[in-house]
C-alpha positions in Angstrom: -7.2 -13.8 20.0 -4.8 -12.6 22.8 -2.1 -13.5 20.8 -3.1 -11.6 18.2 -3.5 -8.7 20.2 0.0 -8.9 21.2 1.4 -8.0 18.1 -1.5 -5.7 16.5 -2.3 -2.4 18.4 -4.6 -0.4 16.5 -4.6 3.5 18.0 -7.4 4.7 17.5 -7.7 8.2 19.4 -6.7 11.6 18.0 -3.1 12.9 18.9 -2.3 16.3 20.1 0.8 18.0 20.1 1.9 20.9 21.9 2.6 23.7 19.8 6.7 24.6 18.3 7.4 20.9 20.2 9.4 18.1 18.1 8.6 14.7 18.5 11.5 11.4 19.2 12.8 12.1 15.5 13.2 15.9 15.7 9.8 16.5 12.9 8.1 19.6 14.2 4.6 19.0 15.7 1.3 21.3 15.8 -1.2 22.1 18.3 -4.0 20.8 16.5 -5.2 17.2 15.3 -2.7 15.8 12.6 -4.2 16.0 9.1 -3.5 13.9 5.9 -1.1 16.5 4.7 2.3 16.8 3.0 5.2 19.7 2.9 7.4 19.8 -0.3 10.3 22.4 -0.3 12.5 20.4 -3.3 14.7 21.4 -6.2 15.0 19.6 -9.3 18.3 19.7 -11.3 17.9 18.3 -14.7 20.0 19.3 -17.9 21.4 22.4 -16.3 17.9 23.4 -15.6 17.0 24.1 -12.1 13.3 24.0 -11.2 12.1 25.0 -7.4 9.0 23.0 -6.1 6.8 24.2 -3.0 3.8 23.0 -1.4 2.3 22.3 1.5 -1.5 20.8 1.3 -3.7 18.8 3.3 -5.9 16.3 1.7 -9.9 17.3 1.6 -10.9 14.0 1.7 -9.6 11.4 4.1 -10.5 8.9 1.1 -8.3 10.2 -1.5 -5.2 10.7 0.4 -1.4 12.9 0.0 0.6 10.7 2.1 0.6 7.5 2.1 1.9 4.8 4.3 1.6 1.1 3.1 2.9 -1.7 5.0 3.4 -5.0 3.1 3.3 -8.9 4.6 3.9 -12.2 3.3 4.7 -15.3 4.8 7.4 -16.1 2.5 10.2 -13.8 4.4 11.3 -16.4 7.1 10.8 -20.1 6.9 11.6 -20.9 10.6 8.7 -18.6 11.2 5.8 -21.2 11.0 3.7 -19.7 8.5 3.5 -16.3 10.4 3.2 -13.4 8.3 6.3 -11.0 8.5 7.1 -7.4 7.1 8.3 -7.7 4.1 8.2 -3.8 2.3 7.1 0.0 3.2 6.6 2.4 0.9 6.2 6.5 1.5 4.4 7.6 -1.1 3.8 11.5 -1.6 0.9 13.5 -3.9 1.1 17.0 -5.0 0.3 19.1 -7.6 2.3 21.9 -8.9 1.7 24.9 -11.4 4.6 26.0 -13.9 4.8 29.9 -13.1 6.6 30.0 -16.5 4.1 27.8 -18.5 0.8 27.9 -16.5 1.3 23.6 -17.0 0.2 22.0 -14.1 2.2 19.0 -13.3 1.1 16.3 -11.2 3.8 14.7 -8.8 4.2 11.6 -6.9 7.3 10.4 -4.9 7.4 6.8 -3.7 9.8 5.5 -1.5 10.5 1.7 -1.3 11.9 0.4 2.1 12.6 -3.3 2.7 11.4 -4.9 6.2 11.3 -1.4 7.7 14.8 -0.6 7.7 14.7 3.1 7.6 18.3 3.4 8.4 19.3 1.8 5.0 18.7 3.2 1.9 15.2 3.0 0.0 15.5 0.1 -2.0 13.3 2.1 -4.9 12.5 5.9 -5.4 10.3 6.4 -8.0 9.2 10.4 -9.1 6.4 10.6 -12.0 5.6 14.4 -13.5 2.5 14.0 -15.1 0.4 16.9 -17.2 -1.9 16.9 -19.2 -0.2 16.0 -22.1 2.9 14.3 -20.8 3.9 11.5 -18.2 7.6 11.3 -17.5 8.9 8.4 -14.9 12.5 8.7 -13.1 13.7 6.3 -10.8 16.6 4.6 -8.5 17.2 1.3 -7.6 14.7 0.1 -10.2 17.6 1.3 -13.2 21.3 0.5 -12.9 21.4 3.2 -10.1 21.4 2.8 -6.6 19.6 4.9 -4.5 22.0 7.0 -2.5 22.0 10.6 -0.7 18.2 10.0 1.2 17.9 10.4 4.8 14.7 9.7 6.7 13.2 10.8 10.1 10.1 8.3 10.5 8.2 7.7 13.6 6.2 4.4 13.1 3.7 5.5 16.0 1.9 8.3 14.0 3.4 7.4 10.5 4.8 10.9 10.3 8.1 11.3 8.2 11.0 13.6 7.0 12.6 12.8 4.2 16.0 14.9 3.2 17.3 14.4 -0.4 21.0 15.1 -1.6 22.0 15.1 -4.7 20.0 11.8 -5.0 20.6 10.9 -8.7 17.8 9.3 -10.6 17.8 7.9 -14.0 14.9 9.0 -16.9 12.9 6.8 -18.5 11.1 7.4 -22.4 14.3 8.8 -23.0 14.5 11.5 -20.9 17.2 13.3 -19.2 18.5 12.2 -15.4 17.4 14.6 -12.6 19.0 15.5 -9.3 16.9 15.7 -6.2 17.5 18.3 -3.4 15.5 19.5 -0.6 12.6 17.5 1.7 9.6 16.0 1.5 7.5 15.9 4.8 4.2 13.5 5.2 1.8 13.4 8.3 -1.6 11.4 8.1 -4.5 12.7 9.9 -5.2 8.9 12.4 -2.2 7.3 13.1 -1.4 3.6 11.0 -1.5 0.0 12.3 1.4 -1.1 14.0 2.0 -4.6 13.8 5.1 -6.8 14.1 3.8 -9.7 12.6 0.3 -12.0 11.5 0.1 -14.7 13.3 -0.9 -17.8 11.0 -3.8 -20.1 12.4 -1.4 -22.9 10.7 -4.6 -25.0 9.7 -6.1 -25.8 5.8 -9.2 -23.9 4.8 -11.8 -24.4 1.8 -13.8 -22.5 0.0 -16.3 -24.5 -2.0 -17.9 -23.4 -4.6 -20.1 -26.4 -5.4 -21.7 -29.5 -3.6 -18.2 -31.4 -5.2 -15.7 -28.3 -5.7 -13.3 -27.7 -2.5 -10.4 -24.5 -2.8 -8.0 -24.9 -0.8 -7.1 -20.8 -0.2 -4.5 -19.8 2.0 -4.1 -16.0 2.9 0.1 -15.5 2.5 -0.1 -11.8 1.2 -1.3 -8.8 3.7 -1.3 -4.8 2.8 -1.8 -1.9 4.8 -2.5 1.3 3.9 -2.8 4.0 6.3 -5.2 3.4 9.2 -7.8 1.7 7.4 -7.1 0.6 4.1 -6.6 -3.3 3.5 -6.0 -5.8 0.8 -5.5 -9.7 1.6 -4.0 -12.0 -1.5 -4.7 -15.3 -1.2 -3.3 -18.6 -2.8 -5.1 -21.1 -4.3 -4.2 -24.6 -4.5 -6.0 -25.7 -7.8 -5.7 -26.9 -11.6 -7.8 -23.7 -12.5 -8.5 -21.0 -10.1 -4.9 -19.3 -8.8 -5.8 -16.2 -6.2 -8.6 -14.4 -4.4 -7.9 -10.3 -3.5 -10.3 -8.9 -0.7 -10.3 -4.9 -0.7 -11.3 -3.9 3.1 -11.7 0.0 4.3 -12.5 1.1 7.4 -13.9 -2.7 8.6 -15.6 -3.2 6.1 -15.5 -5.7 2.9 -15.6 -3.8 -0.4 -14.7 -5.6 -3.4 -14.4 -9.4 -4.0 -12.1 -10.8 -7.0 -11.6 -14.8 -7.5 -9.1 -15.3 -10.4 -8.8 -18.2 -12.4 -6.3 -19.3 -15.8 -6.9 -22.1 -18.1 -3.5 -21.6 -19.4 -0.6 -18.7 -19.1 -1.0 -17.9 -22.9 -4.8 -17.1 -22.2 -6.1 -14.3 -20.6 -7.0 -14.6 -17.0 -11.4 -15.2 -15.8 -12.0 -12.7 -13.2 -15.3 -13.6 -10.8 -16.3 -10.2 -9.1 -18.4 -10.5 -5.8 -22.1 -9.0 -6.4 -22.1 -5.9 -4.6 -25.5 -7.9 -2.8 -23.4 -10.6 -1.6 -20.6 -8.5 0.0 -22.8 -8.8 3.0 -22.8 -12.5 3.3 -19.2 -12.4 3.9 -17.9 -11.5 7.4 -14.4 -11.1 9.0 -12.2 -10.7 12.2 -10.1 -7.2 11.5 -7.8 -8.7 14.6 -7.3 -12.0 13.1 -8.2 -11.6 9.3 -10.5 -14.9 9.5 -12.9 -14.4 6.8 -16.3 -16.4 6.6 -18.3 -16.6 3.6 -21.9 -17.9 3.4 -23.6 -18.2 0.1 -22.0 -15.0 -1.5 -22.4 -14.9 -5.3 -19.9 -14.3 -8.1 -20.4 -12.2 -10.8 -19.2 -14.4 -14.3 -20.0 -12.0 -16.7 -16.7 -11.4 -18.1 -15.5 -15.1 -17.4 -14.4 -17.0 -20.7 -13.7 -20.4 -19.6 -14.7 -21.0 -15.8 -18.0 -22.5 -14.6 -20.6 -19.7 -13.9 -23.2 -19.4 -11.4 -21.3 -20.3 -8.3 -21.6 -19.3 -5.0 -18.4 -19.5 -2.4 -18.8 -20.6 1.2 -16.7 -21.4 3.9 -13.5 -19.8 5.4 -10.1 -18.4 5.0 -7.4 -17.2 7.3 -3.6 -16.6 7.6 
């Protein structure tokens, strides 16, 4: 436990800022608690067209977030690492929605920004823009296409998961055959509780079971970690078996809400999903700090399995 707590530091009081400061990365700050909110102030150059956007909104519900910050960890990155889950991605990702003064279309936006192992002094890796209306989703992207990504700078502090980001004549190719845009202007993202900072997941380096029988052992390993914000979570497990392959936990705010055991017969078949009962999510508990999971008796819903055995139960525990 104390060696967990070395590495993962979750901040859990409100920040306040004086008013017309900058904080360490030169991002303006308010007087008032942070919200989940976002600042757009971008121009779009595509086909000698050139389209304007602004915004600046903050999210109504703390649920359904505009900025998003999602830290990914697997235990894959470093092999003299003993197991320990490492970062491995960030993404920025950016919601707004914008009306066409010209066509009274609103168009729904979202930016994501792909960074490998945190470097923010690199290029992202991946920008993706989607402009979606009612009648129309059109996808553009760097890094992903023949293009690199090129012309972004970013001002990110990881200790409130604040960021600036500064586009110039960052090129990105169109996909359903349409034409290439040019990105100019910023993007600014602030969430309203500041994310988890963590360096690494210690692994507990031992084998753990599930069974799901008196005679069926699962040997589950948790090697994938995601975290979103302040309290959004989702753990991928591995499963060393003939028939089932991986188990996803969905966790918000501390608490367990969705379940998923997967199993294949074969890769030409359609994959059995077993869902959790919404019941039994309460016979599974867990250590946020450590991500030790126990489960005791917690049923699976087979309704929509094809080939698995039905009317199992899982037990037992899982951990990095």
């Amino acid at each position: 436990m104390k060696r967990w707590l070395i590495y993962l530091t979750l901040i859990l009081f409100p920040l306040f800022f004086l008013n017309g400061c900058k904080d360490d990365n030169g991002m303006p700050t308010t007087s008032t608690s942070p919200k989940n909110r976002i600042n757009v102030q971008l121009d779009i150059l595509q086909n000698n067209n050139q389209t304007p956007l602004s915004s600046s909104t903050e999210a109504i519900d703390i649920n359904h977030p505009l900025y998003i910050y999602t830290q990914f960890f697997s235990r894959y990155i470093d092999p003299l690492e003993n197991n320990n889950l490492l970062p491995w991605k960030s993404n920025l990702e950016f919601n707004f929605s914008i009306k066409d003064n010209n066509t009274s279309i609103l168009h729904d936006y979202n930016i994501i920004l792909e960074y490998i192992r945190n470097n923010y002094d690199s290029q992202p890796s991946i920008i993706v823009f989607t402009d979606k209306t009612n009648n129309s989703r059109n996808q553009y992207n760097c890094g992903l296409s023949p293009t690199n990504c090129e012309g972004v700078l970013i001002n990110f502090n990881p200790n409130t998961g604040q960021s600036k980001i500064t586009f110039s004549n960052t090129k990105l190719l169109g996909l359903n055959n349409t034409f290439p845009l040019e990105l100019n202007g910023t993007l600014t993202g602030e969430l309203e509780i500041p994310p988890y900072q963590v360096n690494k997941i210690p692994s507990f380096n031992n084998e753990t079971f599930l069974s799901i029988g008196s005679n069926t052992f699962l040997n589950v390993k948790i090697d994938q970690v995601k975290f979103t914000n302040h309290d959004i979570n989702k753990i991928i497990a591995t499963i060393n078996d003939s028939y089932f392959n991986s188990l996803y936990i969905d966790t918000s705010n501390n608490k367990i809400k969705n379940v998923d055991l997967v199993g294949m017969i074969s890769a030409m078949d359609p994959p059995d999903t077993y869902h959790v009962t919404p019941e039994s999510l309460n016979n599974i508990s867990y250590d946020p700090m450590t991500l030790l999971f126990n489960f005791n008796n917690a049923k699976l819903d087979d309704i929509d399995v094809k080939w698995g055995p039905k009317n199992i139960y899982l037990n037992g525990q899982i951990s990095p």
